[in-house]
Structures are given as structure tokens and as C-alpha cells.
N, CA, C and O atoms as CSV, one atom per row, in Angstrom:
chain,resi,resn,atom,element,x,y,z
A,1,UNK,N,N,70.176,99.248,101.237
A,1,UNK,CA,C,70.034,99.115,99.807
A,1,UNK,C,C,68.806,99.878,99.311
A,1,UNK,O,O,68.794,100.599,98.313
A,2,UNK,N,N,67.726,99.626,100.160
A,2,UNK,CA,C,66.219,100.589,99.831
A,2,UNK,C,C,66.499,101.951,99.823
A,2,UNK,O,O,66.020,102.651,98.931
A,3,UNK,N,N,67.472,102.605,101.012
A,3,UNK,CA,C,68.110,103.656,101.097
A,3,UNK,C,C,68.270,103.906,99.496
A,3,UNK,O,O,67.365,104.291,98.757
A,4,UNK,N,N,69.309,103.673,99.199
A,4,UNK,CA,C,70.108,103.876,98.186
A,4,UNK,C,C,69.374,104.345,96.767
A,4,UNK,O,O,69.659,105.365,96.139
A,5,UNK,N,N,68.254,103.257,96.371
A,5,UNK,CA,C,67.857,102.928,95.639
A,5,UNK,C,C,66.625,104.531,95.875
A,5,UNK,O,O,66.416,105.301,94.937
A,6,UNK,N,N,66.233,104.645,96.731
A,6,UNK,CA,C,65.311,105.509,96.735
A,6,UNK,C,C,65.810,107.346,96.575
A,6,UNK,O,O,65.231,108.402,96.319
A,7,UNK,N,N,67.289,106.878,96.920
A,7,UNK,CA,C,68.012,108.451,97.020
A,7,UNK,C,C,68.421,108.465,95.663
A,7,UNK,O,O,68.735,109.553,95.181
A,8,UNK,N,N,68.486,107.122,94.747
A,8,UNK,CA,C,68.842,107.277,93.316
A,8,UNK,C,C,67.800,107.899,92.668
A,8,UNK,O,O,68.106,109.013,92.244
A,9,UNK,N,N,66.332,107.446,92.385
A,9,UNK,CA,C,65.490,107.205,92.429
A,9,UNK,C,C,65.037,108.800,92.669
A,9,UNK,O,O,64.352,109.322,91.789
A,10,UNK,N,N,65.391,109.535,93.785
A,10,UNK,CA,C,64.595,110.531,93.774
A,10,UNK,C,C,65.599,112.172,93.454
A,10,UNK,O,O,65.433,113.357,93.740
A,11,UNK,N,N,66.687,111.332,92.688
A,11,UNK,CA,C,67.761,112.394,92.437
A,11,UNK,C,C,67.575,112.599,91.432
A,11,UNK,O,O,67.747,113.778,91.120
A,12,UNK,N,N,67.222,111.846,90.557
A,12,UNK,CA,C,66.508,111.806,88.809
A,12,UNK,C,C,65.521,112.388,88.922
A,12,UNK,O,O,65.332,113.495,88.419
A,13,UNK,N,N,64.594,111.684,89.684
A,13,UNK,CA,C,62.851,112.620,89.435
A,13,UNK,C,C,63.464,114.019,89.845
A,13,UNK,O,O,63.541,114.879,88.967
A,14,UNK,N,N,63.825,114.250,90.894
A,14,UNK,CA,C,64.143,115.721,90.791
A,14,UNK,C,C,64.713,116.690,89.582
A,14,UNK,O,O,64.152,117.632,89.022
A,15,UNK,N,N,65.870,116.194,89.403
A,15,UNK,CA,C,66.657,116.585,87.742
A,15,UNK,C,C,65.954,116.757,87.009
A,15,UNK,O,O,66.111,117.750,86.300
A,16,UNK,N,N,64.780,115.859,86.785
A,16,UNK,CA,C,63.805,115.366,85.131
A,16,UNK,C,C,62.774,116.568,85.842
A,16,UNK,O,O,62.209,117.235,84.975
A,17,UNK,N,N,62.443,116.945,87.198
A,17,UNK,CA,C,61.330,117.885,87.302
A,17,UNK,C,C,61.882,119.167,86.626
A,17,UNK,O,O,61.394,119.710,85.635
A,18,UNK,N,N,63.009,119.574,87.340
A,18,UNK,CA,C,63.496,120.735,87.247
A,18,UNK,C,C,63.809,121.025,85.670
A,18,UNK,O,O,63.691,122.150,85.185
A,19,UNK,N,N,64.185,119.985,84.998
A,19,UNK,CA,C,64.283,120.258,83.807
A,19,UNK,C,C,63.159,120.694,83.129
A,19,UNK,O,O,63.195,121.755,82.504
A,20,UNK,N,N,62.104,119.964,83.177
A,20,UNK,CA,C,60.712,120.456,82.517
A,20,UNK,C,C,60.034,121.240,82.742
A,20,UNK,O,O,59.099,121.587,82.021
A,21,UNK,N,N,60.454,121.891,84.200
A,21,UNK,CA,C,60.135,123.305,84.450
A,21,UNK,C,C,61.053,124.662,83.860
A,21,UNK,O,O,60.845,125.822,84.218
A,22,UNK,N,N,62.114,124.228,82.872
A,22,UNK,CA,C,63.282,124.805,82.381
A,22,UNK,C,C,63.926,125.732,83.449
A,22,UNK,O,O,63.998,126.961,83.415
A,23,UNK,N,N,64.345,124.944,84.332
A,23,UNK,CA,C,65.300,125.538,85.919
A,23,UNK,C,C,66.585,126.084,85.339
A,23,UNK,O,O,66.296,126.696,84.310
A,24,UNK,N,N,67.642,126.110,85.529
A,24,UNK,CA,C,68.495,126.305,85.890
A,24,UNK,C,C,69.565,125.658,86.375
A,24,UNK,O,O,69.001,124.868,87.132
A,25,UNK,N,N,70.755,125.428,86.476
A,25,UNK,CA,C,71.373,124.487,86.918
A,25,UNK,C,C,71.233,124.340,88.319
A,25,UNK,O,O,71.035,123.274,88.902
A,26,UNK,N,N,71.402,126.038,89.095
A,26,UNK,CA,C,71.339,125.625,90.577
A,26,UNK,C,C,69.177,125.001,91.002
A,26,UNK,O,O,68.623,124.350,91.888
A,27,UNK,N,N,68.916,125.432,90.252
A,27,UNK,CA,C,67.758,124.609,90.195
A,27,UNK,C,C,67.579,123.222,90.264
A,27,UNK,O,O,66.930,122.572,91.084
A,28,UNK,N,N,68.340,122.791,89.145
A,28,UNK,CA,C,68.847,121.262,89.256
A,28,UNK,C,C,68.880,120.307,90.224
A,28,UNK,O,O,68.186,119.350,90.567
A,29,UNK,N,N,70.612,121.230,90.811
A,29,UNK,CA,C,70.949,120.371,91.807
A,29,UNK,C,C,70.041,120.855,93.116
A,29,UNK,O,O,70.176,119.997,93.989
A,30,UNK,N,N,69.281,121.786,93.501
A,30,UNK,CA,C,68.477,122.019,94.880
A,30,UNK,C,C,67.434,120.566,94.510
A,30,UNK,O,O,67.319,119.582,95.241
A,31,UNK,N,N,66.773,120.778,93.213
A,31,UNK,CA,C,65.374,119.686,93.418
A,31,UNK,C,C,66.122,118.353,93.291
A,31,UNK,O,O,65.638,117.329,93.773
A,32,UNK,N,N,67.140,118.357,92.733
A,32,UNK,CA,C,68.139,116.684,92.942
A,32,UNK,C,C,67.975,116.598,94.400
A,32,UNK,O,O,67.341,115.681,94.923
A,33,UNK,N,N,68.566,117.590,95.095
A,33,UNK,CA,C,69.247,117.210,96.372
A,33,UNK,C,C,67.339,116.864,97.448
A,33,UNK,O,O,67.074,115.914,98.185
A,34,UNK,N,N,66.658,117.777,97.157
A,34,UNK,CA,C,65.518,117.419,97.865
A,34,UNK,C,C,64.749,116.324,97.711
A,34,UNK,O,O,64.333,115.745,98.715
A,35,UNK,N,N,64.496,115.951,96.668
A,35,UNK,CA,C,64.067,114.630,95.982
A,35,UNK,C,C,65.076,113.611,96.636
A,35,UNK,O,O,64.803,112.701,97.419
A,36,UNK,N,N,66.028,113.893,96.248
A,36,UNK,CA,C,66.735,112.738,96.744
A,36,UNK,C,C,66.607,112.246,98.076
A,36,UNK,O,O,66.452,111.053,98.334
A,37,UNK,N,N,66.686,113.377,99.132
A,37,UNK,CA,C,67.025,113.406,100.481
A,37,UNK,C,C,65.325,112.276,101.167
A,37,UNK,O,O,65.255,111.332,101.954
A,38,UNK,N,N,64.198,113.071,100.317
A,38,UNK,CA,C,62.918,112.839,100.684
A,38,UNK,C,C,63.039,111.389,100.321
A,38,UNK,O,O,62.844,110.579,101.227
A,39,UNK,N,N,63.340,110.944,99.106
A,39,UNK,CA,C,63.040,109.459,98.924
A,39,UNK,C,C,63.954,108.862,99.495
A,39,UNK,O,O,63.637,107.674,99.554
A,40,UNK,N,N,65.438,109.131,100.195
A,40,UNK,CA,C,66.045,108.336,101.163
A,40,UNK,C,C,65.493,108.324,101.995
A,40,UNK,O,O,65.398,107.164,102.399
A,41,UNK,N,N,64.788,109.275,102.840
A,41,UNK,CA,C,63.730,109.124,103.739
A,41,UNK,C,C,62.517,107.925,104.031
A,41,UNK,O,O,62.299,107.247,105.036
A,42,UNK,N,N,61.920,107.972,102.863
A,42,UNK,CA,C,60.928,107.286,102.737
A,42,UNK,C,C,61.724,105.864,102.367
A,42,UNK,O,O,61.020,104.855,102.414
A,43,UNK,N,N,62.867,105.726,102.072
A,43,UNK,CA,C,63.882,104.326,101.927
A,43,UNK,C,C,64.315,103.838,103.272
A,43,UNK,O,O,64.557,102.650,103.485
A,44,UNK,N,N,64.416,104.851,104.248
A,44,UNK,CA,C,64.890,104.410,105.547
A,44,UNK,C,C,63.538,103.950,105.966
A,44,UNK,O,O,63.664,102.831,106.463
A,45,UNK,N,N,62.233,104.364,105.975
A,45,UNK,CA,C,61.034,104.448,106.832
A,45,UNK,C,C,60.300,102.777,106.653
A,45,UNK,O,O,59.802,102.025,107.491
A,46,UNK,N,N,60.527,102.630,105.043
A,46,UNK,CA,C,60.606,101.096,104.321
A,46,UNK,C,C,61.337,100.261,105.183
A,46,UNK,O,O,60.758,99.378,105.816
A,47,UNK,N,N,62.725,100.473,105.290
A,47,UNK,CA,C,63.365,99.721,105.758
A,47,UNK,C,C,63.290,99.163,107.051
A,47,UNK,O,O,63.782,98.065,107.312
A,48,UNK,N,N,62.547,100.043,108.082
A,48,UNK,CA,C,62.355,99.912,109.015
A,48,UNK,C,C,61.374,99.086,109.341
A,48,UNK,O,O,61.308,98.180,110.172
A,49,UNK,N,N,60.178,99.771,108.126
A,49,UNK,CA,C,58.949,98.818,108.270
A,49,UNK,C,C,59.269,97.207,108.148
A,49,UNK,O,O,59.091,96.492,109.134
A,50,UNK,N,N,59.608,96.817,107.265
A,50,UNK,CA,C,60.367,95.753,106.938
A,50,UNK,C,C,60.803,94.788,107.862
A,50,UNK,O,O,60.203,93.719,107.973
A,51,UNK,N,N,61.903,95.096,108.608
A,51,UNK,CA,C,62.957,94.830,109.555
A,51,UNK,C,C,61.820,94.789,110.654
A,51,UNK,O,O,61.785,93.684,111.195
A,52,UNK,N,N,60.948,95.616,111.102
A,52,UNK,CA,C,59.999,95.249,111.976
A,52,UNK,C,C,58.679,94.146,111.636
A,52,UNK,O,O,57.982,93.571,112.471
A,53,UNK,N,N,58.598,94.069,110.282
A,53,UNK,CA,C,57.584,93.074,110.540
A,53,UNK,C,C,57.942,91.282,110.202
A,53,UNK,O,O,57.198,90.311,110.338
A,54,UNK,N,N,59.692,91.376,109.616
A,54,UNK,CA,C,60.093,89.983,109.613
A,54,UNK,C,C,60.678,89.770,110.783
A,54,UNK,O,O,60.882,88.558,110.715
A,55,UNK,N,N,61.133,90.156,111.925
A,55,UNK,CA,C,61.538,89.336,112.804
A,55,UNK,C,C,60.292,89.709,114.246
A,55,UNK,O,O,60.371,89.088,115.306
């Protein structure tokens, strides 16, 4: 779910960057897709932390 939330999460900030840098569409979707990928990252790394310190 942290997953999720963080790949949502970093698919927007990407979009909203690229936009205010007036990108491009394939601009768009590259900083969507990196943003996104990075904050699923950091959603899995959470999750882990997590899962390791309740049980």
C-alpha cells in the first residue's frame, strides 16, 4: 500500500515538475515515470523498515 501510495505520489510531483519547467509531453511522462519509480522505491524501503521493526 506504501508502495502504491508513494508511486502515486511521485507520478504527480514529477508531472507538476515537468510542467513548471514547460517540458513537453515526452518530458512529462519520463519525469512521471522517474519520480514515480524513485518514490516506489523509497515505498518499498519504508515498508521494509516497518515490517522489520514490528515483528
Amino acid at each position: 500500500m506504501i508502495v502504491l501510495a508513494g508511486a502515486l505520489l511521485g507520478i504527480t510531483l514529477g508531472v507538476l515538475t515537468a510542467r513548471r519547467r514547460k517540458g513537453s509531453t515526452a518530458d512529462l511522462l519520463h519525469y512521471g515515470a522517474i519520480y514515480g519509480i524513485a518514490f516506489a522505491l523509497l515505498g518499498l524501503i519504508a515498508t521494509l523498515a516497518i515490517d522489520r521493526l514490528t515483528v
